[in-house]
Kinemage of the C-alpha trace (Angstrom):
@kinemage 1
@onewidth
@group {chain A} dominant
@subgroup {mainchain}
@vectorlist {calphas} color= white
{ca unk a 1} P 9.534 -28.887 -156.281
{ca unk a 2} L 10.507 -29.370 -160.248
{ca unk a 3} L 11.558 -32.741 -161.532
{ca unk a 4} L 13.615 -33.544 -164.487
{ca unk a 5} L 13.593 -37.018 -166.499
{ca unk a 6} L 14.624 -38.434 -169.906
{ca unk a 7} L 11.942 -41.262 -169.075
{ca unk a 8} L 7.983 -40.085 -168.620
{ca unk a 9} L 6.602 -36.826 -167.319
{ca unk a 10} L 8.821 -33.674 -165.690
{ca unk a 11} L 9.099 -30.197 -165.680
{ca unk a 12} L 12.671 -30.821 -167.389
{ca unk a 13} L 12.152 -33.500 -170.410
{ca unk a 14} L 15.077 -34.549 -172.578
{ca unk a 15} L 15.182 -37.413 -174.828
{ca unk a 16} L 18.124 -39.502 -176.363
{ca unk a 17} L 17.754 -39.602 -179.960
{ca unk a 18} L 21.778 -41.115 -180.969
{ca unk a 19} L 24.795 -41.830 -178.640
{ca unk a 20} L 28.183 -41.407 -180.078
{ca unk a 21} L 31.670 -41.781 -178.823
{ca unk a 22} L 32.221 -37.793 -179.201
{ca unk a 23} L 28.375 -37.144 -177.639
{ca unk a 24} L 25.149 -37.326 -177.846
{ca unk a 25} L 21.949 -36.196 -179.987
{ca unk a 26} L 19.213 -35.358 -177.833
{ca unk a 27} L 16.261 -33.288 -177.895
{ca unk a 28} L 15.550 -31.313 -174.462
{ca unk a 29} L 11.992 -29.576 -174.148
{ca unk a 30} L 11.357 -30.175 -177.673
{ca unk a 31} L 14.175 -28.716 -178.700
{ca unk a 32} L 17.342 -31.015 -180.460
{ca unk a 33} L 20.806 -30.657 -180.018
{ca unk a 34} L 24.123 -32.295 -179.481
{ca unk a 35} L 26.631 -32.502 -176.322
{ca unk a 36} L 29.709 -33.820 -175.937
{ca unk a 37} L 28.866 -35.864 -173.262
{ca unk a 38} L 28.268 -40.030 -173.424
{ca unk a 39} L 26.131 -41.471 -171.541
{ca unk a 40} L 22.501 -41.688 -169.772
{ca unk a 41} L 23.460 -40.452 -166.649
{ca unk a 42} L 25.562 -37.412 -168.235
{ca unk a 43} L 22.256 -36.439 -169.990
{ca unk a 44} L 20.668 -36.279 -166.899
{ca unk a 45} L 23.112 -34.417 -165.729
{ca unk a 46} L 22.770 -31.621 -168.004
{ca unk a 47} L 18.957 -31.513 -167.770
{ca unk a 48} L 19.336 -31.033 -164.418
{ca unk a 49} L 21.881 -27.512 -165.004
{ca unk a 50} L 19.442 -26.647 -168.042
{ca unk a 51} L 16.210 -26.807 -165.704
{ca unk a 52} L 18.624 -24.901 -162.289
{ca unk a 53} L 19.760 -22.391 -164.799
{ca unk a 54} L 16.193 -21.673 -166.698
{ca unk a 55} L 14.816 -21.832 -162.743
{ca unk a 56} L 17.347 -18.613 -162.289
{ca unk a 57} L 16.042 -17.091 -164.924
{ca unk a 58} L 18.473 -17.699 -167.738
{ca unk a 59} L 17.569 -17.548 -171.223
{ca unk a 60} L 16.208 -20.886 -173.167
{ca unk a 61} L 17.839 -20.139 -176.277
{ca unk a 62} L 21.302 -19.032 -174.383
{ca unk a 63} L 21.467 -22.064 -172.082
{ca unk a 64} L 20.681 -24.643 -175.339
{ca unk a 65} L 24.024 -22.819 -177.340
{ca unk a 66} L 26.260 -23.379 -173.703
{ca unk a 67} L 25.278 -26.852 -173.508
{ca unk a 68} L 26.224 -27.953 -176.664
{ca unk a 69} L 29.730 -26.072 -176.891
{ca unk a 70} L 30.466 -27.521 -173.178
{ca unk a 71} L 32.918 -30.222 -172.901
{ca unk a 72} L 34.081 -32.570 -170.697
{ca unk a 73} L 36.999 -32.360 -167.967
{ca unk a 74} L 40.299 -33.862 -168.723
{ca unk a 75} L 39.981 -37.439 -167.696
{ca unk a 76} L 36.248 -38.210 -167.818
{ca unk a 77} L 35.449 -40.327 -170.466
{ca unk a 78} L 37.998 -39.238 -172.781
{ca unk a 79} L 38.253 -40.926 -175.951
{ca unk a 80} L 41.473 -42.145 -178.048
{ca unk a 81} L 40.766 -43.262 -181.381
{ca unk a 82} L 42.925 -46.405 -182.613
{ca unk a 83} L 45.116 -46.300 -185.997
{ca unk a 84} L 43.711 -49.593 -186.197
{ca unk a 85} L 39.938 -48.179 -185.863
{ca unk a 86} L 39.524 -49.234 -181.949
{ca unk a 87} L 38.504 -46.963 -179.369
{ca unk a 88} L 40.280 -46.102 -176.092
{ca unk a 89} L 38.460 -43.934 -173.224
{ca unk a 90} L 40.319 -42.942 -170.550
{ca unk a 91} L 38.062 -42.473 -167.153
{ca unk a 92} L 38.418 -41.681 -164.154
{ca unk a 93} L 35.554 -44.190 -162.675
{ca unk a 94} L 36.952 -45.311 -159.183
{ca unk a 95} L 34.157 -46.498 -157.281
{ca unk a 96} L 31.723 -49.513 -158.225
{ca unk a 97} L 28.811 -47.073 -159.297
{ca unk a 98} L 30.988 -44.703 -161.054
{ca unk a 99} L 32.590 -47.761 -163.420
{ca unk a 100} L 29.260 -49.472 -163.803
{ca unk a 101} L 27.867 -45.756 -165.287
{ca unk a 102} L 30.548 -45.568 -167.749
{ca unk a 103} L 30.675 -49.368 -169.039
{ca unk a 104} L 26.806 -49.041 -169.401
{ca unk a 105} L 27.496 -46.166 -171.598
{ca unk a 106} L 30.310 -47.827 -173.967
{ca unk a 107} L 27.257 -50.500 -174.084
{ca unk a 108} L 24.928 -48.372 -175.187
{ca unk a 109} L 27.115 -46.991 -177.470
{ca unk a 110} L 28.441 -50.275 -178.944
{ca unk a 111} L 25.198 -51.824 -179.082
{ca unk a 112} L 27.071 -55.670 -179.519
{ca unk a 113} L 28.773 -54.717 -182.146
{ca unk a 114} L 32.488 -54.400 -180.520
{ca unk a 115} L 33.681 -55.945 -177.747
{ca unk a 116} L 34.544 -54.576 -173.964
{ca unk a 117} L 38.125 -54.856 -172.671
{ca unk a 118} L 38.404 -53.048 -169.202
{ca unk a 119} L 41.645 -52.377 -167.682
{ca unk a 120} L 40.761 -51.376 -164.091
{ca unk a 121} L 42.678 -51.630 -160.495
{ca unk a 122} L 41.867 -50.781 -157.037
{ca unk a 123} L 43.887 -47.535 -155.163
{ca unk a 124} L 46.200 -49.118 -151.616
{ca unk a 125} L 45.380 -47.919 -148.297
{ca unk a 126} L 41.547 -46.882 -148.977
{ca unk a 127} L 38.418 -49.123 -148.602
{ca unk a 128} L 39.022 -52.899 -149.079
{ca unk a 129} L 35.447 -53.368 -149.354
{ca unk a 130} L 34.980 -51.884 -153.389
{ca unk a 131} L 37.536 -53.962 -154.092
{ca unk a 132} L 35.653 -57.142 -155.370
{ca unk a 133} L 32.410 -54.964 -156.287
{ca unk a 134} L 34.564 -52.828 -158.605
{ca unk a 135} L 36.296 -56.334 -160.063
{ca unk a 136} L 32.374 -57.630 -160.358
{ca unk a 137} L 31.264 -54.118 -162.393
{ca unk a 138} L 34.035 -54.587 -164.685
{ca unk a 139} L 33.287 -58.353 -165.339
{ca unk a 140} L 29.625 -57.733 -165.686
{ca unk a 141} L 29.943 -55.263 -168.693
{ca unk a 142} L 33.445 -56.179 -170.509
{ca unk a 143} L 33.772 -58.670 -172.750
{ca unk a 144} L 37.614 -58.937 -171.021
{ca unk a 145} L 38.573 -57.744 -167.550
{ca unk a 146} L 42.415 -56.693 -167.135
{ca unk a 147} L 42.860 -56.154 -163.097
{ca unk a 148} L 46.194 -53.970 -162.807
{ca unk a 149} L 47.872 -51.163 -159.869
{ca unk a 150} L 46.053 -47.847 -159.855
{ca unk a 151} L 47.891 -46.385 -156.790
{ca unk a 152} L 49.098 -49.207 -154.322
{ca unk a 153} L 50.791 -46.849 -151.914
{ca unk a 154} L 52.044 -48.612 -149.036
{ca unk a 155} L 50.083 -51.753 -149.580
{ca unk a 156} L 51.221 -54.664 -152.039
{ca unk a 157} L 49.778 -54.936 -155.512
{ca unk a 158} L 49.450 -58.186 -155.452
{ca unk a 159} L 47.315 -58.242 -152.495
{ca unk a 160} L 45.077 -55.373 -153.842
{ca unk a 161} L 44.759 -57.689 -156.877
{ca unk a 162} L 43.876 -61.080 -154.747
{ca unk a 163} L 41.342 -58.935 -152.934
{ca unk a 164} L 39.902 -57.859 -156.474
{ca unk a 165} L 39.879 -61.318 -157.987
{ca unk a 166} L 37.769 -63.213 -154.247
{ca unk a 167} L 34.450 -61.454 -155.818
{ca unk a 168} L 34.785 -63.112 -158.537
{ca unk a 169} L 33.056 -66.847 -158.919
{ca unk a 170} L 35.210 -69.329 -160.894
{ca unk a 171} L 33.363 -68.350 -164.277
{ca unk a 172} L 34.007 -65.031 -163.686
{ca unk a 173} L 37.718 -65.311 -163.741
{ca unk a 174} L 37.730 -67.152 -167.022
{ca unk a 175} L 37.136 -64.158 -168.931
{ca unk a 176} L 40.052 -61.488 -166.615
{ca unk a 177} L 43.661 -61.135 -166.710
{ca unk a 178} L 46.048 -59.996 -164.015
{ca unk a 179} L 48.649 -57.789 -164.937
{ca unk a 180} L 50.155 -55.801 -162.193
{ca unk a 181} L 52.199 -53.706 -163.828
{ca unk a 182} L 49.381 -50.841 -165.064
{ca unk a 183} L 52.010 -50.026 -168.565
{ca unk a 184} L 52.182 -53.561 -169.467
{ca unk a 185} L 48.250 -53.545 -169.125
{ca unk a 186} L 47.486 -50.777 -171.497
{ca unk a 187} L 49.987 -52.480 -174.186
{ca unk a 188} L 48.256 -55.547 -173.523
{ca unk a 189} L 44.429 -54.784 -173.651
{ca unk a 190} L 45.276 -52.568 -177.060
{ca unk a 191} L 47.355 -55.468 -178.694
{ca unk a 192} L 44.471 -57.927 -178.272
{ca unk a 193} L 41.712 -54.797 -179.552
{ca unk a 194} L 40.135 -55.208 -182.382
{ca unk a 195} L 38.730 -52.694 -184.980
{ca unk a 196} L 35.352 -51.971 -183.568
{ca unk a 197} L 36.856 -52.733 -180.287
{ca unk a 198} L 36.472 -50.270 -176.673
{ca unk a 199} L 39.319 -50.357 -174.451
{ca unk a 200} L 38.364 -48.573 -171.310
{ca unk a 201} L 41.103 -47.509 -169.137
{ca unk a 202} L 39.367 -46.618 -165.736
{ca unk a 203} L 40.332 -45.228 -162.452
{ca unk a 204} L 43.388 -42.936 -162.985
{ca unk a 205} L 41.516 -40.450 -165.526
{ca unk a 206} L 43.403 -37.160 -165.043
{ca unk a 207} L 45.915 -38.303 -162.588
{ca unk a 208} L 49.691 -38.057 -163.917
{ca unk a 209} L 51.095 -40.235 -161.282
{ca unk a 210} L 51.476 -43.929 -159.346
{ca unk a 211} L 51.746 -43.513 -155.631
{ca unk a 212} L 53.675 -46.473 -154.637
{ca unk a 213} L 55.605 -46.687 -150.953
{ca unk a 214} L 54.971 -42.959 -150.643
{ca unk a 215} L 56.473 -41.731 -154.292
{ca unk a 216} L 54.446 -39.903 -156.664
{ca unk a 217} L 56.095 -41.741 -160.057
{ca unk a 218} L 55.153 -40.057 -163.810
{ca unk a 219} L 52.531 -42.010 -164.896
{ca unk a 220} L 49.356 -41.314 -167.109
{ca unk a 221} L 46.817 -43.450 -168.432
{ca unk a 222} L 46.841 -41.114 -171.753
{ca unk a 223} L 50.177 -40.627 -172.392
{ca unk a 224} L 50.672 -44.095 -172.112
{ca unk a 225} L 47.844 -44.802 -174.610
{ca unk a 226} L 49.178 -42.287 -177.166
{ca unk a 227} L 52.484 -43.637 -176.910
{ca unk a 228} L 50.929 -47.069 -177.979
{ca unk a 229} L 49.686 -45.162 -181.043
{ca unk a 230} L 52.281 -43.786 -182.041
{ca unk a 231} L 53.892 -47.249 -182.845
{ca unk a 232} L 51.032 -48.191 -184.586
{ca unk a 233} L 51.156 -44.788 -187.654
């Protein structure tokens, strides 16, 4: 049995020395280097290949060079930067735990000094019951909530959205928007960015499409985003 921890005593150690919005420095066995990965639970990730592969009997040295050249899948916490100097990532966090991982890594990379704005929806015909958890992750950590369609199918946006919104206490809704068209949601969170600003786009990540009444329409989260940009040079 071999553990692996960026907090205390393991076999695998790493520690977090900087986090960036293109990676992070950190230092694993005593030795420092930098991934391309954001976040806590991406570092722990790693450690946990570093200490299967050095297990297998790869080389130290070998594995250290891999990790640092390896990037991250299209769609995972993939970051726009702003002509106007805010940040966009595009994610493809679609369950409660998955969002709440990725806005606790913006945090950590923001440290209060930008603001949150989350544009997030809930995918028709799947489980109802994520619905107002996912709506309760993205009010916990944003600064702004922006609840849009992220794959309605054969159910109603709007109904998606109500669903969304009843896990919410009055408060709560103060500080979230409801936009149900997703395009006019990504032009809206980026006008009201600042410089300094995240806008997280969440739960589409790689996906090039919105399944609505059972058609697969052109749609993605960083073309959209880019196309925002590109008005903006």
């Amino acid at each position: 049995k071999y553990t692996y921890s960026v907090r205390g005593m393991a076999d695998f150690k790493a520690r977090i020395f900087e986090k960036h919005f293109n990676g992070t420095d950190i230092e694993i066995n005593g030795k420092e280097l930098t991934v391309q990965f954001v976040g806590t639970f991406n570092v722990y990730n790693l450690l946990a290949v570093y200490g299967t592969a050095l297990l297998l009997g790869l080389d130290d040295e070998e594995l250290l060079r891999t990790l640092s050249v390896l990037k991250p899948v299209a769609g995972r916490f993939q970051t726009l930067r702003s002509p106007k100097n805010y940040t966009v990532i595009v994610d493809y966090a679609h369950t409660p735990d998955a969002l709440s991982n990725v806005l606790h890594a913006i945090d950590g990379v923001l440290n209060k000094k930008g603001r949150i704005i989350t544009v997030v929806g809930c995918g028709g015909n799947r489980d109802r019951s994520k619905r107002p958890m996912m709506a309760y992750e993205a009010v916990q950590w944003s600064d702004k909530a922006l609840f849009t369609s992220d794959n309605p199918r054969f159910e109603e946006p709007e109904e998606i959205l109500q669903d969304m919104l009843d896990g919410l206490t009055v408060e709560q809704k103060a500080n979230t928007l409801t936009i149900t068209d997703r395009r006019e949601a990504i032009k809206t969170a980026c006008a009201v960015a600042q410089p300094g600003d995240v806008v997280l786009i969440a739960g589409k990540g790689h996906e090039d499409y919105q399944e609505i009444k059972g058609v697969k329409y052109h749609f993605d989260d960083k073309e959209e985003v880019e196309k925002i940009f590109n008005l903006l040079i």
